[in-house]
Structures are given as structure tokens and as C-alpha cells.
N, CA and C of each residue as an Amber inpcrd file, in Angstrom:
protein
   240
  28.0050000  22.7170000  24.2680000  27.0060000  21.6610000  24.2810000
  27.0290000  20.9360000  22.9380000  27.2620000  19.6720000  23.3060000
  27.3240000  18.8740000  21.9170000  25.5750000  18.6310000  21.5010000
  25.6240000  18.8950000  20.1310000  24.1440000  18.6260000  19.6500000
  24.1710000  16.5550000  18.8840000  23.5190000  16.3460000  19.2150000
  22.8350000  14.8080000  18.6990000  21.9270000  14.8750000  17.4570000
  21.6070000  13.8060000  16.9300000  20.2900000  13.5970000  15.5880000
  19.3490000  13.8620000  16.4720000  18.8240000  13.7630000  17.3080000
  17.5850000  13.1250000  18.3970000  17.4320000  15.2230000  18.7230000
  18.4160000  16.0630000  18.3800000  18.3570000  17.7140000  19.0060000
  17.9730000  18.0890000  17.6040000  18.7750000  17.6680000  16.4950000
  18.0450000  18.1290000  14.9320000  16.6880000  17.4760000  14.5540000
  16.3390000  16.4680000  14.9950000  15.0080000  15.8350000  14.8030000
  14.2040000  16.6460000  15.5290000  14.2190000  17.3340000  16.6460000
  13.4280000  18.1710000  17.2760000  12.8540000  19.4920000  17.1550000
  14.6580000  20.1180000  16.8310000  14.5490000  21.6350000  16.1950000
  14.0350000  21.3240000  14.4340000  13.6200000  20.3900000  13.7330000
  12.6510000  19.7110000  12.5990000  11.2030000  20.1790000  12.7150000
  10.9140000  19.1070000  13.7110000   9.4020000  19.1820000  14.1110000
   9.2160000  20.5130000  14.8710000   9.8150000  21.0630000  15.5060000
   9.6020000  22.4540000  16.1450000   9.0110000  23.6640000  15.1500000
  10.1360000  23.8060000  13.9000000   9.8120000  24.1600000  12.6820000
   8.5830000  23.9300000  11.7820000   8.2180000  22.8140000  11.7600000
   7.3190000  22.3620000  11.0920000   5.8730000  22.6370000  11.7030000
   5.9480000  22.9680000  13.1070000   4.8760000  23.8110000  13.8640000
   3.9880000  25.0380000  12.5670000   4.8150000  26.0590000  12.0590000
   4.6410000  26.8510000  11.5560000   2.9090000  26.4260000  10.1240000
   3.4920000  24.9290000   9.6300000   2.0110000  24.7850000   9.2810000
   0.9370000  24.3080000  10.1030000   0.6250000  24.0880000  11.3030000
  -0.0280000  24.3630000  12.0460000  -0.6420000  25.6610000  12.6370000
   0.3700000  26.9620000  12.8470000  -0.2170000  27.4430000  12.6370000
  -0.6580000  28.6800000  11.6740000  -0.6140000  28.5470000  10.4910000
  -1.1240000  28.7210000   9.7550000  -2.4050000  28.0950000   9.3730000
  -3.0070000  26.6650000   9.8830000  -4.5410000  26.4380000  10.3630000
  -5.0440000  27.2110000  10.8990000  -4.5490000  27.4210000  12.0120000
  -4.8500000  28.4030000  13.4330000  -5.3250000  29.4710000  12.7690000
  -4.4840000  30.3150000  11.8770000  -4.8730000  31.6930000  11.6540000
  -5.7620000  31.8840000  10.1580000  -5.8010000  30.3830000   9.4110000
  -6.6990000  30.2440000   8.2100000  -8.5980000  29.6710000   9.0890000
  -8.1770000  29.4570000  10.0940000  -9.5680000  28.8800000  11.0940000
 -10.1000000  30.2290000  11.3000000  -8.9840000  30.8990000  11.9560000
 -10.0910000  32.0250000  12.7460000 -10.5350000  33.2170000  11.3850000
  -9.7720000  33.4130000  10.6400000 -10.3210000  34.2230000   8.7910000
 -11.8680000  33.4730000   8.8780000 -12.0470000  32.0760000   9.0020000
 -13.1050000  31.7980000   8.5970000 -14.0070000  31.9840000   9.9880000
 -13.6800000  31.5830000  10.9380000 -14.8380000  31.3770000  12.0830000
 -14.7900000  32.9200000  13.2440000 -13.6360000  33.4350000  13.1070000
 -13.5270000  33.8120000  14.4290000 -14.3400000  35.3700000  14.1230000
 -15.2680000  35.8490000  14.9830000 -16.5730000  37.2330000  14.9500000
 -15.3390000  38.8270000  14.0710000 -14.6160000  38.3170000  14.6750000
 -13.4310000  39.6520000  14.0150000 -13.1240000  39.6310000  12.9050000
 -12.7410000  38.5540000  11.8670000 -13.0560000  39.3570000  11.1170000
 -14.3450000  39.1550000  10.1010000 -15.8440000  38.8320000  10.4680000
 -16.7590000  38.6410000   9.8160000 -17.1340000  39.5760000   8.7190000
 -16.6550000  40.9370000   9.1780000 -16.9140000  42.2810000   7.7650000
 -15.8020000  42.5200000   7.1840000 -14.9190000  41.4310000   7.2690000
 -13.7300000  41.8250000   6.0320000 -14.2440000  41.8370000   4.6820000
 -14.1990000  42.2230000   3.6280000 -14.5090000  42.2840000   2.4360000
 -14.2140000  40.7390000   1.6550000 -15.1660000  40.0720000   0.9900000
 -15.0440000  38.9310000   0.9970000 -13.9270000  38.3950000  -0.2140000
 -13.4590000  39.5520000  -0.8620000 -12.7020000  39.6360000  -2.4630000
 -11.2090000  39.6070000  -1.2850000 -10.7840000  40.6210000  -0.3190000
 -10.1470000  40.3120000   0.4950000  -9.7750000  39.0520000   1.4920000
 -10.6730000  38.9610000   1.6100000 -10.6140000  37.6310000   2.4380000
 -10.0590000  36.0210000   2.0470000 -10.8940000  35.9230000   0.5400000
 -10.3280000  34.8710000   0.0630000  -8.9510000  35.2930000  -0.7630000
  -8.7550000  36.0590000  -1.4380000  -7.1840000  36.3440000  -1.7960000
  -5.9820000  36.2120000  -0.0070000  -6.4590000  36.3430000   1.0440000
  -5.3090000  35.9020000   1.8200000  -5.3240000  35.0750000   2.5010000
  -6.6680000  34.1350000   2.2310000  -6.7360000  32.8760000   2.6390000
  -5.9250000  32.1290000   1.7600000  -6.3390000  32.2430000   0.7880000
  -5.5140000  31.4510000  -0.7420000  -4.0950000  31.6890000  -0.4180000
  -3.3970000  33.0230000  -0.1830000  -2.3020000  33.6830000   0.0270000
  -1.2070000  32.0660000   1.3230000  -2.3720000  32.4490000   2.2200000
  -1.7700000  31.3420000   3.4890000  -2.2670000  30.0430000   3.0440000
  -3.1880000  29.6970000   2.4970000  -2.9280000  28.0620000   2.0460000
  -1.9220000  27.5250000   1.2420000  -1.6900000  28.8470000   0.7290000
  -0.3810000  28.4830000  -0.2290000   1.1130000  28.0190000   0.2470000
   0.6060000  29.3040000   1.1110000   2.2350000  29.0420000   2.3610000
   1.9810000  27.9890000   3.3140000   1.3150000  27.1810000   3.6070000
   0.6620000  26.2400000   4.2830000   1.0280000  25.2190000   3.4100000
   0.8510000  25.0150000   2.0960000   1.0130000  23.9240000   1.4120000
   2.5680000  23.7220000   1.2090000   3.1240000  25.0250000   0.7940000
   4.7700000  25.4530000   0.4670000   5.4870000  24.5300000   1.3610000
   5.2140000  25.1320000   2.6530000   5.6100000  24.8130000   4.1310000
   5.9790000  23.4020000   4.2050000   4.8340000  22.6810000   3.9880000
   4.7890000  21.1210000   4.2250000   5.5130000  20.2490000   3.3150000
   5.1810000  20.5440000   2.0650000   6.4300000  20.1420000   0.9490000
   7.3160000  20.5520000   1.5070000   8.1630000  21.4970000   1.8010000
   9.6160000  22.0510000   2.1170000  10.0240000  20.6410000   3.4570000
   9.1180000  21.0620000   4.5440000   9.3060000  20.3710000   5.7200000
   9.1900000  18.6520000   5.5000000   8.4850000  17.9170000   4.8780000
   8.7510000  16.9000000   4.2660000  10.0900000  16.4040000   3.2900000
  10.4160000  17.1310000   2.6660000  11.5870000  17.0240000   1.8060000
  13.0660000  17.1370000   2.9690000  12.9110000  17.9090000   4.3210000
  13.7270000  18.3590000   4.9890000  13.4490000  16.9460000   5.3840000
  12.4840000  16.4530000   6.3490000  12.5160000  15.3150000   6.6930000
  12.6700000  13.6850000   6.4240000  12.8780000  13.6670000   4.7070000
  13.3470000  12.5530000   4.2930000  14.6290000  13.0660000   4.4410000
  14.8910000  14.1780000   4.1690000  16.5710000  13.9360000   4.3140000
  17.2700000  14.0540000   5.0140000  16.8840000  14.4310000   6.4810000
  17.1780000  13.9740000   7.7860000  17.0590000  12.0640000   7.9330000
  16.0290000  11.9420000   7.6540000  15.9750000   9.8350000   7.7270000
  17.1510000   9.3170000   7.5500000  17.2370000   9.8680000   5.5090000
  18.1410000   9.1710000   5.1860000  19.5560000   9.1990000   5.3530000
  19.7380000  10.7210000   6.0490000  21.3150000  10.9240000   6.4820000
  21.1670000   9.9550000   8.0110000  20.4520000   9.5260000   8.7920000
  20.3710000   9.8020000   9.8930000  19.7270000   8.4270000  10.2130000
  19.1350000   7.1250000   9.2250000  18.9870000   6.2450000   9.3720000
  18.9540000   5.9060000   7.8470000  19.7850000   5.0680000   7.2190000
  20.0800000   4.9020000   5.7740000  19.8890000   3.1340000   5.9580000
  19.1710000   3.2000000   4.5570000  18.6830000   1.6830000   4.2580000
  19.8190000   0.7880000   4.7040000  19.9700000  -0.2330000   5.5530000
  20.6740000  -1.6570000   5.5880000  21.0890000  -1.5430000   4.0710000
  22.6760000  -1.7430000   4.1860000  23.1470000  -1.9690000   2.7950000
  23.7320000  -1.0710000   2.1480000  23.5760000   0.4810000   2.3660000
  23.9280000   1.7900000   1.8710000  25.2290000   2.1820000   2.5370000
  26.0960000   3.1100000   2.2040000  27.5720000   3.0400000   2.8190000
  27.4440000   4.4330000   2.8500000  26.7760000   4.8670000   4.2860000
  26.4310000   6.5480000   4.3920000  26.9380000   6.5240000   5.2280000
């Protein structure tokens, strides 16, 4: 099976799922009844822990995605 830009643009955003959910699982730390008696010194050290990787994530996946563009649609004028 031959792969296309339009199959790497996909398996991209597929990837990039991952900071999503890391919302998902930084939402329910805060809202969801399970874990309401976690220890609160705990709690925020692995919230912080996953916002971090949440933030990591998106820089990484942004940087991946300009450079998918620019291999993959390069300014008028550029000899890529």
C-alpha cells in the first residue's frame, strides 16, 4: 500500500490526540468523585506532572506540524 501526505497528515493529528487526552485525565483528577481523597500534596504534583506533558506534547506536535506544511506545501518561490 502506497502511503500519500493526506495518510501522514492523519497518522499527525491521530498522534496529537494524546494532548487531548491528557485533558480527559487532568479533568477527571479534578472533578471526577474517585479521586476526591487523594492527598492534595499528591494530587497537585501529578497534575503539574501531566500539564507538563500536555504542554511538552503540543510544542513537539506543533513543531512536527510546521514541518510537515513546509515539506508538504512550501511557500510559492522555494525549490523544495
Amino acid at each position: 500500500m502506497n502511503k500519500t501526505r493526506f495518510d501522514l497528515e492523519e497518522d499527525i493529528m491521530s498522534c496529537w490526540q494524546v494532548t487531548e487526552e491528557l485533558k480527559v485525565i487532568l479533568d477527571a483528577l479534578g472533578h471526577d468523585p474517585f479521586f476526591k481523597d487523594m492527598d492534595a500534596a499528591y494530587s497537585d504534583k501529578l497534575m503539574n506532572l501531566l500539564i507538563g506533558m500536555r504542554a511538552m506534547n503540543e510544542l513537539k506536535f506543533n513543531k512536527l506540524f510546521n514541518t510537515f506544511s513546509a515539506v508538504c506545501f512550501p511557500p510559492p518561490g522555494t525549490n523544495k
